[in-house]
C-alpha positions as CSV (number, residue, x, y, z in Angstrom):
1,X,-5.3,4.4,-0.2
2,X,-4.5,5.1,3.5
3,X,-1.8,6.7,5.4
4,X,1.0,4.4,4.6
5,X,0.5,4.1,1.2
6,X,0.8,8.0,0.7
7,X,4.1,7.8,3.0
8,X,5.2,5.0,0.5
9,X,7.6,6.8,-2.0
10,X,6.8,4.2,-4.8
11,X,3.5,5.8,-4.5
12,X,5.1,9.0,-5.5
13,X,7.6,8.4,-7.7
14,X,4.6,6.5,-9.9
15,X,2.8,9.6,-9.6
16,X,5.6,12.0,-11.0
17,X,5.9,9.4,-13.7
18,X,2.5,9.8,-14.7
19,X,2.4,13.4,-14.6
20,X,5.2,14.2,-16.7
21,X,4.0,11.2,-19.7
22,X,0.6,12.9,-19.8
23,X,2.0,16.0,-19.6
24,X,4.4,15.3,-22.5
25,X,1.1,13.8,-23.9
26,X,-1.2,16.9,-24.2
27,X,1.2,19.7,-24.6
28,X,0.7,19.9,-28.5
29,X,-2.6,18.9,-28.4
30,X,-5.7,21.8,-28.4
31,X,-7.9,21.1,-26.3
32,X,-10.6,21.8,-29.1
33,X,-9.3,19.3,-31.0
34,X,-9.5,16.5,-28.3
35,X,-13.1,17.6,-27.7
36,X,-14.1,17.4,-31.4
37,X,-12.2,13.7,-31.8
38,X,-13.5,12.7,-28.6
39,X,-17.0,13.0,-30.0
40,X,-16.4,10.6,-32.8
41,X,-16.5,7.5,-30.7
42,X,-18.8,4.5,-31.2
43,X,-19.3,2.9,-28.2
44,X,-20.6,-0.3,-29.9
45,X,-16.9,-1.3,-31.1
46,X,-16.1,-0.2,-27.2
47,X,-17.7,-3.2,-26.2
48,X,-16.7,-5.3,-28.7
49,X,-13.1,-4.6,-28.0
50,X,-13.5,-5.4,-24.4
51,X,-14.9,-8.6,-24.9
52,X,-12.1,-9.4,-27.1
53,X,-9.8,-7.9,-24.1
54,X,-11.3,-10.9,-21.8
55,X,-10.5,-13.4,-24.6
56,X,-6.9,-12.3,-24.5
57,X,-7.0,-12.7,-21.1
58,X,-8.2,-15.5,-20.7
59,X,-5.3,-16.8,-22.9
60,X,-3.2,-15.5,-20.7
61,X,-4.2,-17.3,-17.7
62,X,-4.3,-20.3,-19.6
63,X,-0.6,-19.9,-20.3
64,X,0.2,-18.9,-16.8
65,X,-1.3,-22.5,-15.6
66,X,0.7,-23.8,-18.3
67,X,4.2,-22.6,-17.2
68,X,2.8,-22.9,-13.1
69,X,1.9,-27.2,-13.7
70,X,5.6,-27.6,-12.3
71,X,5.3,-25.8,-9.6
72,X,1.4,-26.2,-8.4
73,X,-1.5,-27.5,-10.1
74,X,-4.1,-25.2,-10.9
75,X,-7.4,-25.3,-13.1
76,X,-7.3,-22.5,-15.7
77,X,-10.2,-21.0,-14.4
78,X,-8.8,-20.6,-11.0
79,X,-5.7,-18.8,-12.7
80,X,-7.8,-16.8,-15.0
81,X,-9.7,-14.9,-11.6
82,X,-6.2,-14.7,-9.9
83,X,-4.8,-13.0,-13.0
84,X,-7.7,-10.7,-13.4
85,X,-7.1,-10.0,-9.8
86,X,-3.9,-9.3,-10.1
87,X,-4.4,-7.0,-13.1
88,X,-6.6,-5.1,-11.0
89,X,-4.2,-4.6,-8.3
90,X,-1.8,-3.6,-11.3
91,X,-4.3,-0.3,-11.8
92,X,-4.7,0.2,-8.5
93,X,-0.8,0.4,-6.9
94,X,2.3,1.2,-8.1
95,X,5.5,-0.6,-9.5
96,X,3.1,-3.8,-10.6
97,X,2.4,-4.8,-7.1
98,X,-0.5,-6.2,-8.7
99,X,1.9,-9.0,-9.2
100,X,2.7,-9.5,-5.2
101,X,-1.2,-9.7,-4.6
102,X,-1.1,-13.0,-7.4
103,X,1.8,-15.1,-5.6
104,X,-0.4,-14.1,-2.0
105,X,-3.6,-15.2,-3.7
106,X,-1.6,-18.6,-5.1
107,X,-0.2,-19.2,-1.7
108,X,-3.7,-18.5,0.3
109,X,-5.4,-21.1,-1.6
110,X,-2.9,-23.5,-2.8
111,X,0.2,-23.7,-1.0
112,X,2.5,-22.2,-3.1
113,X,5.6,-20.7,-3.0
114,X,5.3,-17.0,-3.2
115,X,8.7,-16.7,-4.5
116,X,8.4,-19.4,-6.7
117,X,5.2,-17.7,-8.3
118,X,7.0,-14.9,-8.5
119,X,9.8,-16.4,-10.7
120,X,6.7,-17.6,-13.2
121,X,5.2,-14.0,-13.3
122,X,9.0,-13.4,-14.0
123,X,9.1,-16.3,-16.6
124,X,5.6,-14.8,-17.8
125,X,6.9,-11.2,-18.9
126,X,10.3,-11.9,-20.5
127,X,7.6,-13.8,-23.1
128,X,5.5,-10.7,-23.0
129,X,8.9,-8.4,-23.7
130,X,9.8,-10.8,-26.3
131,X,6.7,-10.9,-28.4
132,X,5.4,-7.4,-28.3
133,X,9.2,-6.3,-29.1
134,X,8.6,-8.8,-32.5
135,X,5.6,-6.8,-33.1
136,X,7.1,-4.0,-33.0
137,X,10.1,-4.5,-34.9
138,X,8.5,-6.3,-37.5
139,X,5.8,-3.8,-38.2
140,X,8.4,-0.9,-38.5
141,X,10.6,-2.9,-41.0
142,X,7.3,-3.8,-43.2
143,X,5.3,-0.5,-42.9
144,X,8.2,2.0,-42.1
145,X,7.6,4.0,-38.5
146,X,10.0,7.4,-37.0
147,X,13.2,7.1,-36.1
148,X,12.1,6.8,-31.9
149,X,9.9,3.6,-32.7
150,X,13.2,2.4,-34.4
151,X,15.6,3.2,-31.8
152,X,13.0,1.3,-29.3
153,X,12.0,-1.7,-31.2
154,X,16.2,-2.4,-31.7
155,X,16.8,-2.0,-27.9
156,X,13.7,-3.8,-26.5
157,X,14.0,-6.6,-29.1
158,X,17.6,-7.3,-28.1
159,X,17.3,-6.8,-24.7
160,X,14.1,-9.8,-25.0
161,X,15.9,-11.6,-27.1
162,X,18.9,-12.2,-24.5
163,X,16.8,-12.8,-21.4
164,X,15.1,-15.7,-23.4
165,X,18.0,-17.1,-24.7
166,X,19.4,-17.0,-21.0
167,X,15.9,-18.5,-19.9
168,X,16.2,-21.3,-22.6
169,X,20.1,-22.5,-21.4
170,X,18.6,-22.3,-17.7
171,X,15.2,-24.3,-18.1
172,X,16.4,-26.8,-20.7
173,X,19.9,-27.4,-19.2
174,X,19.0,-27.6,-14.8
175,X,22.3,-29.1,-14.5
176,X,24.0,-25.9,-15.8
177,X,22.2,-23.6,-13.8
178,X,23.3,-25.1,-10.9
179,X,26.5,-23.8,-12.0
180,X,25.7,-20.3,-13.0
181,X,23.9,-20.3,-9.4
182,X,26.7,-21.0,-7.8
183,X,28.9,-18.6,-9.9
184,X,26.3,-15.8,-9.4
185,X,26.2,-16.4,-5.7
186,X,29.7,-15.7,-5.5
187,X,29.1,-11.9,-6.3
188,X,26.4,-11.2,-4.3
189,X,28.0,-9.2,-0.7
190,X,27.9,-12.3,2.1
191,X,25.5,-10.6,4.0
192,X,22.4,-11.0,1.3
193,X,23.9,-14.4,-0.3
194,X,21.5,-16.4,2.1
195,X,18.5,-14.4,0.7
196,X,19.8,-14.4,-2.8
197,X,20.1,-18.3,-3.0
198,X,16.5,-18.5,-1.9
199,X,15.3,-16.1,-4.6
200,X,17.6,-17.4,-7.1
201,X,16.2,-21.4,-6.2
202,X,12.7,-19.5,-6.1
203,X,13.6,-18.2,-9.7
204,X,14.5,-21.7,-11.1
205,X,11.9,-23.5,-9.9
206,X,9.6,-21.4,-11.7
207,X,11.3,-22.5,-14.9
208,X,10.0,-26.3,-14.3
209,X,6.8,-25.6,-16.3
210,X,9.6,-24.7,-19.4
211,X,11.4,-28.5,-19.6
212,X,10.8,-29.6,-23.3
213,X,10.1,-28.3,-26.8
214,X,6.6,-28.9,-26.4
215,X,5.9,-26.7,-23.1
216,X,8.1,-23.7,-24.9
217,X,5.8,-24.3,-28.3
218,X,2.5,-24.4,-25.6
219,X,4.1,-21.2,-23.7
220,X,5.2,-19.0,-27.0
221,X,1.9,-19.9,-29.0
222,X,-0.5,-19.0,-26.3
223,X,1.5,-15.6,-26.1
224,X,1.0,-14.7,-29.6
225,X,-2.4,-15.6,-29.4
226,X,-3.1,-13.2,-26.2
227,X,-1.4,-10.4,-27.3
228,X,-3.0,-10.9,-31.1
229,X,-6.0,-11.0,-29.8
230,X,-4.9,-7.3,-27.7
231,X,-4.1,-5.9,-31.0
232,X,-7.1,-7.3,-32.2
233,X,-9.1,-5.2,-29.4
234,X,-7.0,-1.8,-30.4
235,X,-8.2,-2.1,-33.8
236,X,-11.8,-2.2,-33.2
237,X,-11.2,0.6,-30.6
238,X,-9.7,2.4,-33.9
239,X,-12.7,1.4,-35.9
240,X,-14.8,3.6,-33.1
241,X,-12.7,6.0,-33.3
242,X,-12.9,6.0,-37.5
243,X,-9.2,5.8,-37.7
244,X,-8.3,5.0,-41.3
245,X,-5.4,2.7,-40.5
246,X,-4.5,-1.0,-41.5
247,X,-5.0,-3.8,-38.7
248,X,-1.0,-4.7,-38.7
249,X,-0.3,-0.9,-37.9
250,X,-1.5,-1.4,-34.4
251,X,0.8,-4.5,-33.8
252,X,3.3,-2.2,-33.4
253,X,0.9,0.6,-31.0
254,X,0.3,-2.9,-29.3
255,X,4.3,-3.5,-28.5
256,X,4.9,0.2,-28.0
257,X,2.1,1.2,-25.6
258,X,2.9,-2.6,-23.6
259,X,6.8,-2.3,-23.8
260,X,6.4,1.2,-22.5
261,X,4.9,0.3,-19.2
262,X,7.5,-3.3,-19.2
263,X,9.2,-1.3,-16.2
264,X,7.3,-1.0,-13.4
265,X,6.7,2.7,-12.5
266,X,2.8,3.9,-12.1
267,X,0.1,2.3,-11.1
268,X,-1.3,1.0,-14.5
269,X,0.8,2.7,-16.9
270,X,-1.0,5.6,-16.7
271,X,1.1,8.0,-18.5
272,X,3.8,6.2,-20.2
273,X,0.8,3.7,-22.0
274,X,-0.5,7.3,-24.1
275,X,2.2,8.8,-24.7
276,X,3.9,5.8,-26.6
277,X,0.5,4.5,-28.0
278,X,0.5,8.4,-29.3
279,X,3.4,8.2,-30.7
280,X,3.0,4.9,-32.7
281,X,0.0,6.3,-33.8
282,X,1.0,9.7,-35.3
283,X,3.9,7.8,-36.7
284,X,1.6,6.1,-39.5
285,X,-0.3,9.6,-40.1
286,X,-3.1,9.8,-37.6
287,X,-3.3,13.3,-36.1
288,X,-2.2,14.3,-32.6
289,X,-5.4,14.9,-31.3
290,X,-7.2,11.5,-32.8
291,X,-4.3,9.7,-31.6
292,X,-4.1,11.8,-28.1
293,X,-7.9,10.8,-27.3
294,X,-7.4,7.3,-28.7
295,X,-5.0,6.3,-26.0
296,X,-7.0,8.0,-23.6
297,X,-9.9,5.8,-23.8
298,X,-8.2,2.7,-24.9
299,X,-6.4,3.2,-21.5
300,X,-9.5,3.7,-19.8
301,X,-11.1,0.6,-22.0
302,X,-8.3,-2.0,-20.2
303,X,-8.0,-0.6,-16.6
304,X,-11.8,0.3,-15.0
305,X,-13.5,-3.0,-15.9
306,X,-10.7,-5.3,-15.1
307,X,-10.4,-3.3,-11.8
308,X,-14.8,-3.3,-11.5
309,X,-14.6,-7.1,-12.2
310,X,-11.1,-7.5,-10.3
311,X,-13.0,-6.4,-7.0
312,X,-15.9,-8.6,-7.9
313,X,-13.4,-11.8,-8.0
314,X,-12.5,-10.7,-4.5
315,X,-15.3,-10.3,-3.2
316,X,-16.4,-13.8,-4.1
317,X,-13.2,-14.8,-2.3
318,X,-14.8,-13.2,0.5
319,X,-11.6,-10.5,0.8
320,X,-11.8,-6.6,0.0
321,X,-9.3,-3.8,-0.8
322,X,-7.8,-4.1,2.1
323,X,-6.5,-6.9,2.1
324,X,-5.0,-6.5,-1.6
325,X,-3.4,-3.2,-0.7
326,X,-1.6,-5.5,2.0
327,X,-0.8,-8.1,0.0
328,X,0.6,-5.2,-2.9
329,X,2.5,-3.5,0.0
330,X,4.8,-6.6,0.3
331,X,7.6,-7.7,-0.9
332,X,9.4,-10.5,-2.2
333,X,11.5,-11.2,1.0
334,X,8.3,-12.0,3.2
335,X,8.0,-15.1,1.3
336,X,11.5,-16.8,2.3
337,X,10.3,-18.5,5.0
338,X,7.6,-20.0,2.7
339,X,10.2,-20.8,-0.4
């Protein structure tokens, strides 16, 4: 990582993070136990689920070209290896700096804004919040769930529910923004409002691929499909793992494992993904061990390739680690001077 990433104290905070999840994660589980359920695994619905995986991305980046065609034109293939890249910066550093190396990638080979991408990756994850919060909260009301799934779906569904309906009123009336802009400004200390209006212009702009019913049916349809599709890859990693639970069941390990990680902290999740994906699990009866190893190596199933094929997409860019662990040690404020 390098001397200044092992100063950074994102760096450690995202490692405390992780230790105390996966410590939380295997206290109650024997050790044993995980060996015995580790040994259950079919490796065949392994691959199977990651090819599934790249389909779910790939509707992903499709919808990330679909809410960026305001803002810059891009082919979807193009924004398919820049989300993969990013993904793989994601599992690298900490606090989803993954998503600081996208809007550098955008602006190296296109031009664009980096705050302005940044208010579509923005745009991008109140989706994300909102649909795997539906998942959630509808599998829990149909199929029953504990009392902490319950307690999370209400909060996270609310919370997702607000920041779209304050997206809707900003994309679909630009006029009233303006206002609210103006409003917000006037809070912000004087010293920062300069910077603020920038990111807050940066922010809107990003809404331009949102004008009309039919880019929000585009945007909210391609979501369901990519995170469907993730559920879809969780199940057949349950079918390796011979766990005896319905497909809609892991809707709701879909939204609690993603929602968990919805706050940037550690570098891919890695503690808080388990521990929640454990929990969902061992909510519909599977044991603590099956569901400990489960998460384990469903984890592992989404992070090493897309990093592997991450760094491949680079290096066909003709860049390396390097400079992705600059571009992830940004930060928004290095790209006023490009807004």
């Amino acid at each position: 990582m390098g001397a200044a990433m092992l100063r950074n104290r994102r760096v450690w905070i995202g490692l405390v993070v992780s230790i105390v999840f996966l410590g939380l994660l295997l206290r109650s589980v024997d050790r044993h136990e995980l060996a015995n359920a580790l040994e259950e695994i079919d490796p065949l619905w392994l691959v199977a689920a990651f090819a599934v995986e790249l389909a779910a991305l790939w509707f992903r980046a499709l919808r990330w070209r679909l809410i960026l065609d305001s803002h810059v034109r891009i082919k979807t293939q193009d924004a398919f290896s820049v989300v993969i890249i990013g993904y793989a910066a994601n599992n690298l550093l900490p606090v989803r700096a993954g998503e600081l190396v996208r809007a550098q990638l955008l602006y190296d080979s296109h031009g664009a804004s980096r705050l302005g991408t940044l208010g579509t990756i923005v745009v991008e994850r109140i989706f994300d919040g909102l649909v795997l919060a539906l998942f959630l909260a509808a599998t829990i009301a149909l199929a029953g769930g504990s009392d902490f799934l319950r307690v999370v779906a209400a909060l996270m569904t609310a919370a997702f529910l607000v920041a779209t309906v304050v997206l809707a009123l900003l994309a679909l009336q630009p006029r009233g923004s303006d206002i609210w802009t103006i409003r917000l400004l006037r809070l912000v200390p004087a010293t920062i409002r300069p910077r603020a209006r920038v990111w807050l212009g940066s922010f809107l702009a990003g809404l331009g691929g949102l004008r009309g019913q039919r880019a929000w049916g585009l945007v909210i349809g391609t979501t369901f499909i990519s995170w469907g599709l993730e559920a879809v890859c969780y199940w057949l990693v349950g079918i390796g793992f011979g766990l005896d639970i319905d497909f809609p069941l892991y809707l709701a390990v879909t939204g609690a494992a993603n929602l968990a990680i919805a706050a940037p902290s550690t570098a891919g999740g890695v503690g808080p993904f388990e521990f929640f994906a454990q929990k969902a699990l061992t909510a519909f009866g599977v044991s603590a061990a099956a569901a400990t190893v489960y998460a384990l190596v469903l984890h592992a199933l989404l992070l090493i390739p897309v990093v592997l094929l991450g760094i491949a997409l680079l290096w066909r860019r003709h860049l390396g680690l390097g400079e992705m662990l600059r571009a992830g040690q940004g930060t928004p404020a290095e790209g006023v001077a490009d807004s």
